[in-house]
C-alpha positions in Angstrom: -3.5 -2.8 -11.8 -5.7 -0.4 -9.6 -3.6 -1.3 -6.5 -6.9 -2.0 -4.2 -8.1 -5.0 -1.9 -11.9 -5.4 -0.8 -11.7 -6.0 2.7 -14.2 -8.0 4.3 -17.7 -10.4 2.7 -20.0 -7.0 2.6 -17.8 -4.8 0.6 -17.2 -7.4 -1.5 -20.9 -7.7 -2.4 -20.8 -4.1 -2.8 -18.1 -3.8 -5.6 -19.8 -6.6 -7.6 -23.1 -5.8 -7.1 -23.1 -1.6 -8.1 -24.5 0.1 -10.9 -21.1 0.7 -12.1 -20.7 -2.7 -13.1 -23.7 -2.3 -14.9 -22.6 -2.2 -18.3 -20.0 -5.1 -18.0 -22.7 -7.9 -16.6 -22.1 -10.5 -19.8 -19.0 -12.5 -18.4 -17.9 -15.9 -20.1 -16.7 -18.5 -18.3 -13.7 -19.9 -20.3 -12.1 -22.2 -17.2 -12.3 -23.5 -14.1 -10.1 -25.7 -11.9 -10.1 -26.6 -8.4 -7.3 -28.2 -6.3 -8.1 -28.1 -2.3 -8.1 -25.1 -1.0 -7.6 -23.1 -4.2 -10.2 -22.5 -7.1 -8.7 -20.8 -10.4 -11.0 -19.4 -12.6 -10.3 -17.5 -16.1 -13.2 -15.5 -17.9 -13.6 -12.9 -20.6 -15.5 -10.0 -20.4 -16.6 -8.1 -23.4 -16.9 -4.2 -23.2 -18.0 -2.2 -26.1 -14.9 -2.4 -28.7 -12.6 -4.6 -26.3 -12.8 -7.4 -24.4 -11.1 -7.8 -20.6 -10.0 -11.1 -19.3 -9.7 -11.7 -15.8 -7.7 -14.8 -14.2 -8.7 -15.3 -10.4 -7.4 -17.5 -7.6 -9.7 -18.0 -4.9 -9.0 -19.1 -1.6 -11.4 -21.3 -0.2 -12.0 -23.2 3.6 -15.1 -25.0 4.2 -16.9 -24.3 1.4 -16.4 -20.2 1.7 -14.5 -18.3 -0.1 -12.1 -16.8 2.0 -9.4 -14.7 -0.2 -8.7 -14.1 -3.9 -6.4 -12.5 -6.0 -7.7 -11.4 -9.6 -5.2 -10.4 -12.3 -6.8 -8.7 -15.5 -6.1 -8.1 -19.4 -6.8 -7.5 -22.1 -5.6 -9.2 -24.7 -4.0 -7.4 -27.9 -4.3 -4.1 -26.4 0.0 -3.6 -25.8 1.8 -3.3 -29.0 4.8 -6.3 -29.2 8.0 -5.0 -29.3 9.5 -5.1 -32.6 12.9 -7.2 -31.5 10.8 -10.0 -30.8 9.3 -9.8 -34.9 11.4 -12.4 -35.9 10.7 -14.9 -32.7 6.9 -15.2 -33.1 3.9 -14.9 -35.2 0.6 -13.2 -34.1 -2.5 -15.1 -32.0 -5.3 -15.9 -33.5 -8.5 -14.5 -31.9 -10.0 -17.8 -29.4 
């Protein structure tokens, strides 16, 4: 987790609209679903030899987004702990 919050609709555009992103601009939308006021999304994001996925809830009030929280992966990246060996068997890639 980087520990940081975008404050405000301009900074926001900022952070996802520099260069520095400019290497990770292929994003796949893998779900979306939308209750009220909240909007949870879930995409992948490939990056050279790994691949980041990124689950977001959105906060939204007359059609404008008005917070999120965003809580990134990436999947098969920790090792499993070798107690749990005899509890589960390994993911297929999806």
């Amino acid at each position: 987790m980087s520990g940081e919050r975008i404050v405000g609709r301009a900074h926001f555009i900022a952070v996802n609209s520099d260069d520095g992103y400019a290497d990770e601009r292929s994003v796949e939308l893998l779900r979306i679903l939308a209750d009220g006021n909240l909007v949870v999304t879930e995409v992948e994001i490939p990056q050279d030899h790994v691949v980041h996925r990124a689950v977001s809830l959105w906060t939204v009030r007359d059609g404008e987004m008005v917070g999120a929280r965003e809580y990134w992966t990436t999947p098969g990246q920790d090792p499993a702990p070798r107690w749990r060996a005899g509890y589960v068997e390994p993911l297929a890639a999806d």
